[in-house]
PyMOL Python script that loads the backbone (N, CA, C, O; Angstrom):
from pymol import cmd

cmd.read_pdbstr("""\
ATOM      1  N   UNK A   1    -130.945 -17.634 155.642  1.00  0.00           N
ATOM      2  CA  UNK A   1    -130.863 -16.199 155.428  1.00  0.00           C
ATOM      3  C   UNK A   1    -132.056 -15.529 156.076  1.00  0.00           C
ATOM      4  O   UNK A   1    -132.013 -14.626 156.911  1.00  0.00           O
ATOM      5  N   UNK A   2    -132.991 -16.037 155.628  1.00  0.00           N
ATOM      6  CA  UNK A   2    -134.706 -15.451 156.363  1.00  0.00           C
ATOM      7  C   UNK A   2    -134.626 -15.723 157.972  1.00  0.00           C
ATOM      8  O   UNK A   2    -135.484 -15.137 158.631  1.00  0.00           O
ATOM      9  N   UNK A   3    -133.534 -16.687 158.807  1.00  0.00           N
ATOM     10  CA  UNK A   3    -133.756 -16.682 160.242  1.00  0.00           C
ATOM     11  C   UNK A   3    -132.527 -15.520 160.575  1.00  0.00           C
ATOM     12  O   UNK A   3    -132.153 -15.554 161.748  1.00  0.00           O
ATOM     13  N   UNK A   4    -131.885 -14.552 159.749  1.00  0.00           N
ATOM     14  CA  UNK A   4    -130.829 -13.827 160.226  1.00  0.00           C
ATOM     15  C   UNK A   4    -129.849 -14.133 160.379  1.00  0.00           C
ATOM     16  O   UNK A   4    -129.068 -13.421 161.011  1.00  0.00           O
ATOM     17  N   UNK A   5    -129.321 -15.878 159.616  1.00  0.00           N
ATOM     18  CA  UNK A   5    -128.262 -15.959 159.838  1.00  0.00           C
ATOM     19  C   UNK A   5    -127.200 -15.564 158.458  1.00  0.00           C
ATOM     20  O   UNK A   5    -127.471 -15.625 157.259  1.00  0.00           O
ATOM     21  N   UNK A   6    -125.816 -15.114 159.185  1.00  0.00           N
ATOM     22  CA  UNK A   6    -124.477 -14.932 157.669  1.00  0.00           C
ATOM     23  C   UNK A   6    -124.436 -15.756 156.894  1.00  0.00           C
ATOM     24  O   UNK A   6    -125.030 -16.820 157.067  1.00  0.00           O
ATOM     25  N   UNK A   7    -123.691 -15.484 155.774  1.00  0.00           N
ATOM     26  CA  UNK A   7    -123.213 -16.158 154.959  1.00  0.00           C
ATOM     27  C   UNK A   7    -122.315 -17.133 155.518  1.00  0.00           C
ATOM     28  O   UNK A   7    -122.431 -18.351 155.377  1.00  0.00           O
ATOM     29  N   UNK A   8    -121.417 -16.539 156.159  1.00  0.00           N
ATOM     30  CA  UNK A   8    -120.288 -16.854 157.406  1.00  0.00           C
ATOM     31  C   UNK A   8    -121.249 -18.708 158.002  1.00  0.00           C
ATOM     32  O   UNK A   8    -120.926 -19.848 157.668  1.00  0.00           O
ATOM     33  N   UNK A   9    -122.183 -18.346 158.745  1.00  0.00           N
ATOM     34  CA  UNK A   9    -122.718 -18.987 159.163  1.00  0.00           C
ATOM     35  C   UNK A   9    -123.379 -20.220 158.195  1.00  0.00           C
ATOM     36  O   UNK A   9    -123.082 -21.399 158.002  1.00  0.00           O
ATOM     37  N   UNK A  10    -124.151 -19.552 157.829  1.00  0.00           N
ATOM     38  CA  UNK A  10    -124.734 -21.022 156.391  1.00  0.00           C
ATOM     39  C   UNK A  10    -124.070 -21.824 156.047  1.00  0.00           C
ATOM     40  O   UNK A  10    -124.282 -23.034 156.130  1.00  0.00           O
ATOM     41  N   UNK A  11    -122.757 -21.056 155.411  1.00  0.00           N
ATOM     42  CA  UNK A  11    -121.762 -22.199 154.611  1.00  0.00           C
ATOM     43  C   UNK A  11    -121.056 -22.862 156.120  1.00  0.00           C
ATOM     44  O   UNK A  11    -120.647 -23.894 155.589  1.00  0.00           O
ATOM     45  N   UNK A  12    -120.695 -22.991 157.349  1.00  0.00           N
ATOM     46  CA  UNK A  12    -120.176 -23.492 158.305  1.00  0.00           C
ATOM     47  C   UNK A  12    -121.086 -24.674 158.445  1.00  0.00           C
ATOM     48  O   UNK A  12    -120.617 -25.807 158.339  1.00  0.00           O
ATOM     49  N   UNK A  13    -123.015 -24.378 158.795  1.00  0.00           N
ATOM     50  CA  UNK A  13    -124.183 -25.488 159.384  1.00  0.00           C
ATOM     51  C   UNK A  13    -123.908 -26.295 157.613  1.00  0.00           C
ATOM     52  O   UNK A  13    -123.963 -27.523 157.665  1.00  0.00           O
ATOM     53  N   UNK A  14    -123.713 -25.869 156.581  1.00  0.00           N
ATOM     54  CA  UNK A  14    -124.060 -26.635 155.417  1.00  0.00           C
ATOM     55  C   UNK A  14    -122.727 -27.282 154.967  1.00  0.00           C
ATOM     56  O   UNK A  14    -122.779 -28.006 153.973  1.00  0.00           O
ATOM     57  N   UNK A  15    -121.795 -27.140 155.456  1.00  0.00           N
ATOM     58  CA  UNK A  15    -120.083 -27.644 154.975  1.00  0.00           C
ATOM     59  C   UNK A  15    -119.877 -27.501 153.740  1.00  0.00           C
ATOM     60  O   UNK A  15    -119.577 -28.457 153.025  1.00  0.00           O
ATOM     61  N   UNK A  16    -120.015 -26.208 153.274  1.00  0.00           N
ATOM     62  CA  UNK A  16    -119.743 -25.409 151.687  1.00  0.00           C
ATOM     63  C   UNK A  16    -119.104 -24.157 151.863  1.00  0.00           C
ATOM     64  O   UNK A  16    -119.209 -23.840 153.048  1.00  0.00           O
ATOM     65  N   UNK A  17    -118.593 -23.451 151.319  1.00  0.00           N
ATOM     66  CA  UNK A  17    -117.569 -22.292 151.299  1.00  0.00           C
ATOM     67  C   UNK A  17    -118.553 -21.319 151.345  1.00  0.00           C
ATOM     68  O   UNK A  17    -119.745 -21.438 151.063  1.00  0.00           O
ATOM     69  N   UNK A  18    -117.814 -20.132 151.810  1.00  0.00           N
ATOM     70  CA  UNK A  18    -119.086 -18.952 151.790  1.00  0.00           C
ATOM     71  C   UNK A  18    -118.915 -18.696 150.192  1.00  0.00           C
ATOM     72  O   UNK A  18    -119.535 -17.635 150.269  1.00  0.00           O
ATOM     73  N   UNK A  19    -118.640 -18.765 149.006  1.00  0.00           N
ATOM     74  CA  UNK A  19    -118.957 -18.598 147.981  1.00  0.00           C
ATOM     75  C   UNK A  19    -119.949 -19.582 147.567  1.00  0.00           C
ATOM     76  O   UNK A  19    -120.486 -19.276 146.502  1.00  0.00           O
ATOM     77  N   UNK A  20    -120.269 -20.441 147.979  1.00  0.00           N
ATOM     78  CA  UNK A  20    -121.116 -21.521 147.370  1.00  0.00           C
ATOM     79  C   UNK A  20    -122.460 -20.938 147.543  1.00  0.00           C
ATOM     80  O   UNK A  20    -123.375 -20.788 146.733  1.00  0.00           O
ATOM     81  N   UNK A  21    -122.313 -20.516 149.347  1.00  0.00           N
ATOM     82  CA  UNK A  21    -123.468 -19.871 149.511  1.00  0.00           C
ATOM     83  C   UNK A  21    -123.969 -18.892 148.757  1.00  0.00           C
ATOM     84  O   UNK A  21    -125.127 -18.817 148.347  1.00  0.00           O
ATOM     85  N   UNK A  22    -122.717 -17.815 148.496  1.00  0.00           N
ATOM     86  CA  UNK A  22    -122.879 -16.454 147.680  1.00  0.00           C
ATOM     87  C   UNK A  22    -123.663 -17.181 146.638  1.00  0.00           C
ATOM     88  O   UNK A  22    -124.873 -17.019 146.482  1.00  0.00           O
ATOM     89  N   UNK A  23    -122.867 -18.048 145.880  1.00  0.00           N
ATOM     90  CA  UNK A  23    -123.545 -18.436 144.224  1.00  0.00           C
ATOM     91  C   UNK A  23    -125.418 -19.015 144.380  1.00  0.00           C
ATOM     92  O   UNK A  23    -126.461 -18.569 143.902  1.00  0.00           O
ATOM     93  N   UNK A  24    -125.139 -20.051 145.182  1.00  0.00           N
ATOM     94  CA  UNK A  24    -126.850 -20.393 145.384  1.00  0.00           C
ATOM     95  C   UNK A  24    -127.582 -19.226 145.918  1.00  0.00           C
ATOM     96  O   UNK A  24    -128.436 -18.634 145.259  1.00  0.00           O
ATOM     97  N   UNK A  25    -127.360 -19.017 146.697  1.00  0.00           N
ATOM     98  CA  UNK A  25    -128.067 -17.203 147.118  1.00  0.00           C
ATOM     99  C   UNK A  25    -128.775 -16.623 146.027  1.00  0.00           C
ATOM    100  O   UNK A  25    -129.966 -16.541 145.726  1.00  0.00           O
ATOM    101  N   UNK A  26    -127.368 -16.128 145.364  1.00  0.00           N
ATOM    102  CA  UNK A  26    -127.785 -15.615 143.809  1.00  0.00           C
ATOM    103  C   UNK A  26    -128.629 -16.164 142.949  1.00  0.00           C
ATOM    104  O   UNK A  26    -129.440 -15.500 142.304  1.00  0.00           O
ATOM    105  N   UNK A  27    -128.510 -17.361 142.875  1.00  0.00           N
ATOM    106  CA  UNK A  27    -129.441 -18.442 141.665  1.00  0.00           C
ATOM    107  C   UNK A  27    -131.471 -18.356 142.510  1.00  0.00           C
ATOM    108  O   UNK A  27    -132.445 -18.618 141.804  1.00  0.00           O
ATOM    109  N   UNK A  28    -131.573 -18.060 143.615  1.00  0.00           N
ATOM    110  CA  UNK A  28    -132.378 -17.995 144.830  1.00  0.00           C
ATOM    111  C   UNK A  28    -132.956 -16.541 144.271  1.00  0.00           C
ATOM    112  O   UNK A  28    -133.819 -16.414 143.403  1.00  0.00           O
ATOM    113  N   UNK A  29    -132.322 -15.560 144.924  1.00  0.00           N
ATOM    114  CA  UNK A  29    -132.119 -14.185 144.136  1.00  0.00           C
ATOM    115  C   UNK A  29    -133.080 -13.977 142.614  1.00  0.00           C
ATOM    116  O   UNK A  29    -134.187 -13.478 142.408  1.00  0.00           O
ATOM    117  N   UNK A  30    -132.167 -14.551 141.815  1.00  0.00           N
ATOM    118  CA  UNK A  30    -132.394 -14.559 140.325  1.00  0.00           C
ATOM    119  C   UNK A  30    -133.979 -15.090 140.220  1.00  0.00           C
ATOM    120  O   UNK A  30    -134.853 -14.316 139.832  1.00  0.00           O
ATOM    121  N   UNK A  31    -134.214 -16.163 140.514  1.00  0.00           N
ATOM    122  CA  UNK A  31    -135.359 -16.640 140.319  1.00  0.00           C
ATOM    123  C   UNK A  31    -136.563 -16.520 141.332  1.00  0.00           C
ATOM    124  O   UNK A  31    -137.311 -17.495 141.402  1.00  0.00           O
ATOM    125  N   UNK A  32    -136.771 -15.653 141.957  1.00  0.00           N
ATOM    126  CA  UNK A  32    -137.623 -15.156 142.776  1.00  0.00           C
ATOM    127  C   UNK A  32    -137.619 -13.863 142.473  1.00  0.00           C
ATOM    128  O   UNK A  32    -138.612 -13.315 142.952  1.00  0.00           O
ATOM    129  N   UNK A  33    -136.954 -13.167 141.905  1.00  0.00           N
ATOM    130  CA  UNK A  33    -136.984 -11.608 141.060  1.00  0.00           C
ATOM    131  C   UNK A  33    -136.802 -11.003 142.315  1.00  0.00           C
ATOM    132  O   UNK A  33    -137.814 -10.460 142.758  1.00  0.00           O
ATOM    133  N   UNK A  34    -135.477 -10.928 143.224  1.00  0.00           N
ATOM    134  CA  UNK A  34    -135.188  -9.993 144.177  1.00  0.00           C
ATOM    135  C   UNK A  34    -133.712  -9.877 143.853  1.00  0.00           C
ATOM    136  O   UNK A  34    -133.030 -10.580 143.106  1.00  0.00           O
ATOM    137  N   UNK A  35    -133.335  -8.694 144.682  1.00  0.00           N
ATOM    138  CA  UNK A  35    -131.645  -8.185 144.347  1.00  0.00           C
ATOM    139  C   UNK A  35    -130.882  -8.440 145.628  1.00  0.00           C
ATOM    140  O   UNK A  35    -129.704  -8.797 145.638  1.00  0.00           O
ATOM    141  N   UNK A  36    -131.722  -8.208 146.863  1.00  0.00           N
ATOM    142  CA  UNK A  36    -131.274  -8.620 148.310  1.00  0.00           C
ATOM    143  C   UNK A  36    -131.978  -9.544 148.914  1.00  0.00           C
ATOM    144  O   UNK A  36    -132.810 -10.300 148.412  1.00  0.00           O
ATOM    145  N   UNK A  37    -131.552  -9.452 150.240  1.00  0.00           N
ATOM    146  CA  UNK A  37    -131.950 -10.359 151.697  1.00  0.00           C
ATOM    147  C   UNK A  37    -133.034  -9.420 151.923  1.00  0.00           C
ATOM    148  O   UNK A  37    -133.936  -9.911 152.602  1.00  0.00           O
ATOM    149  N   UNK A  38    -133.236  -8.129 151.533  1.00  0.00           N
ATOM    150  CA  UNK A  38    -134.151  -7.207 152.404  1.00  0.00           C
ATOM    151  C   UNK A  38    -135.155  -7.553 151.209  1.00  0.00           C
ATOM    152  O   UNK A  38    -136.268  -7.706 151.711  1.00  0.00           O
ATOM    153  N   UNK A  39    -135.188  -7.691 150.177  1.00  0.00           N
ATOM    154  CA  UNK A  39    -136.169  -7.814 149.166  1.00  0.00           C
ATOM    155  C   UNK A  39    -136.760  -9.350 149.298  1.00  0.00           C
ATOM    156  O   UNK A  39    -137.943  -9.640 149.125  1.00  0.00           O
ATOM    157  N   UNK A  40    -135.924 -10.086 149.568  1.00  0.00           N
ATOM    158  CA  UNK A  40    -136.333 -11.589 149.663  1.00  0.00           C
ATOM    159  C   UNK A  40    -136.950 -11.649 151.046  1.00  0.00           C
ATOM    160  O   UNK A  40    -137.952 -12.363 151.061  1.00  0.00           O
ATOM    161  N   UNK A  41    -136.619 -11.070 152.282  1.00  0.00           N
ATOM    162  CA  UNK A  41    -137.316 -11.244 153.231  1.00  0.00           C
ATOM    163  C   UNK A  41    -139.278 -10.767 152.548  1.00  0.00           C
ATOM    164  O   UNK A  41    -140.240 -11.534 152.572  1.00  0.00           O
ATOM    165  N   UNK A  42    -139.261  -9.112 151.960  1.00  0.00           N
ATOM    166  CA  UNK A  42    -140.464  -8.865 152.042  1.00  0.00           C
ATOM    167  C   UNK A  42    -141.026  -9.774 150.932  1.00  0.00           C
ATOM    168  O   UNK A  42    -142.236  -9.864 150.727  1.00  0.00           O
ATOM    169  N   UNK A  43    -140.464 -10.180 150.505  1.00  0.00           N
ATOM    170  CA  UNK A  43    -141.245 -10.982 149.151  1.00  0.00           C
ATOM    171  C   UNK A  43    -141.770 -12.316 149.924  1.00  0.00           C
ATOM    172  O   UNK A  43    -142.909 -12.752 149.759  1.00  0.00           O
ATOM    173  N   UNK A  44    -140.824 -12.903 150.773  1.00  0.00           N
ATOM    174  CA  UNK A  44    -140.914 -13.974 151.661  1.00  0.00           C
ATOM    175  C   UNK A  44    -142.456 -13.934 152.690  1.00  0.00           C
ATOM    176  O   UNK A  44    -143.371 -14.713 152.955  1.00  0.00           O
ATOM    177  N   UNK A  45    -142.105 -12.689 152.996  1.00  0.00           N
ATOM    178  CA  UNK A  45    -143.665 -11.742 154.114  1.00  0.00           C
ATOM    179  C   UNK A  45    -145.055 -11.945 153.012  1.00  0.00           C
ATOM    180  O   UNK A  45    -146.172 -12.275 153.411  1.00  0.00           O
ATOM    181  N   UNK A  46    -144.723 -11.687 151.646  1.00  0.00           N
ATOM    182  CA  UNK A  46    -145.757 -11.084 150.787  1.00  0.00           C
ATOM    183  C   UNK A  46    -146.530 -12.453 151.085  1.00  0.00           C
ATOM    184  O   UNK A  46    -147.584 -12.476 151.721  1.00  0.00           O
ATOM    185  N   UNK A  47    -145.851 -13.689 150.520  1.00  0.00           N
ATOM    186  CA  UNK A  47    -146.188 -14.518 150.125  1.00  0.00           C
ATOM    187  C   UNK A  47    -147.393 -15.453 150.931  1.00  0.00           C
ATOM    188  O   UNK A  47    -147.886 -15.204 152.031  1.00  0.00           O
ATOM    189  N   UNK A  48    -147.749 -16.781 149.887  1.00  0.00           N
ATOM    190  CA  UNK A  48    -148.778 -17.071 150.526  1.00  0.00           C
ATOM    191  C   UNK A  48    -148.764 -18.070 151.749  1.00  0.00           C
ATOM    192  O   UNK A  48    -147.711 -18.615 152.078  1.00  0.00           O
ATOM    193  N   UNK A  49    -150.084 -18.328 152.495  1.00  0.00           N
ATOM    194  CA  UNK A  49    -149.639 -18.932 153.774  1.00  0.00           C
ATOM    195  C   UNK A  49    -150.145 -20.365 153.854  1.00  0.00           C
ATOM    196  O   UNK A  49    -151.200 -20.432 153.224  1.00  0.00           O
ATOM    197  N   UNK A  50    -149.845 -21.396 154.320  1.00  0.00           N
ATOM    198  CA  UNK A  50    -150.521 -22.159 154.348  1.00  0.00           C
ATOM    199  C   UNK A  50    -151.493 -22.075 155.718  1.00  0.00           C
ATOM    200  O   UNK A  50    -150.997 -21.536 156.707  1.00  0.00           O
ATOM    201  N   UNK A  51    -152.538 -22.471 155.779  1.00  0.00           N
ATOM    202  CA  UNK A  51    -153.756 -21.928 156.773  1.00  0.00           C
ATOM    203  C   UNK A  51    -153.628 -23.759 157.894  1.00  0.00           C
ATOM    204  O   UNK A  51    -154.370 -23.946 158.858  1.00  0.00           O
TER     205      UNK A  51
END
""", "prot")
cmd.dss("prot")
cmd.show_as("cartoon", "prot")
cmd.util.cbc("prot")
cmd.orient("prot")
């Protein structure tokens, strides 16, 4: 999701349905305290780096 790729796409490279993706997404989502891809990207940005 963070390199820009679909749902479409994920579930095709991972051989799972695009709902599987939807559901793990969500569980991803849920426990990182974001609602989107645009919130998970900046939260993704926020975060820390390894040096």
């Amino acid at each position: 999701m963070l390199a820009g790729r679909t749902i479409k796409e994920i579930g095709q490279s991972s051989f799972i349905s695009e709902i599987a993706v939807k559901k793990h997404l969500g569980h991803v989502y849920q426990k990182l305290g974001v609602k989107n891809k645009v919130e998970l990207m900046a939260k993704w940005l926020e975060g820390p780096r390894p040096e």
